[in-house]
N, C-alpha and C positions, 0 to 999 in steps of 0.2 A: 721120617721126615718131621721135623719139630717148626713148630712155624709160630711167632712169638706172638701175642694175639691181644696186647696192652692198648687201651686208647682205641683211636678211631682205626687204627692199620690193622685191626683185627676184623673192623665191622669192611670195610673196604677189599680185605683180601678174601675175605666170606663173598659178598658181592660178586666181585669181577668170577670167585669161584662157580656160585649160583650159575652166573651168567655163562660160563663154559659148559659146563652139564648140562644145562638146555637147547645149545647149540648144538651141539657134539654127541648126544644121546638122547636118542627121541623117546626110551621110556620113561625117563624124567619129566619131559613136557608134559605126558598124561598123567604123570602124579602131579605136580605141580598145580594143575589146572584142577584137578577134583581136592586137591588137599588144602588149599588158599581158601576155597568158601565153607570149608566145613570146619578149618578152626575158626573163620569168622562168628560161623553159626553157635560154635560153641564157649566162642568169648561170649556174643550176646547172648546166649543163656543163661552164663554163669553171673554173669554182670548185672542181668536182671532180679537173677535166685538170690544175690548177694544186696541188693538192694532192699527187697522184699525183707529178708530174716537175715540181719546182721549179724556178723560174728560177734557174740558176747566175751568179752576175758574176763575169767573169775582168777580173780586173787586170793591166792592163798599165802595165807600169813606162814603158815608151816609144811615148807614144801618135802619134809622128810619126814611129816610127823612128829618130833621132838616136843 
């Protein structure tokens, strides 16, 4: 099944999908429900780590050595 996923008819047919597998298969529900606050938890960690000790870019003039 190739399903074309350009633009917002991608973000839309994810959704209405989402929303079928919650309905229609109750192991889903319990994932859903524990997996939603644990990436929360782990966006705000990382969001905070990243704020704390920024990512530095070092430039290098000679990225082959040459």
């Amino acid at each position: 099944m190739i399903v074309p996923a350009k633009g917002s008819g991608g973000l839309i047919f994810m959704l209405i999908f989402v929303a079928i597998m919650l309905a229609y298969v109750p192991a889903t529900r319990w994932f859903f429900l524990f997996s939603i606050p644990i990436g929360v938890v782990i966006a705000l960690i990382l969001s905070y780590w990243h704020k704390r000790k920024p990512i530095e870019e070092k430039e290098n003039k000679k990225p082959l050595g040459l």
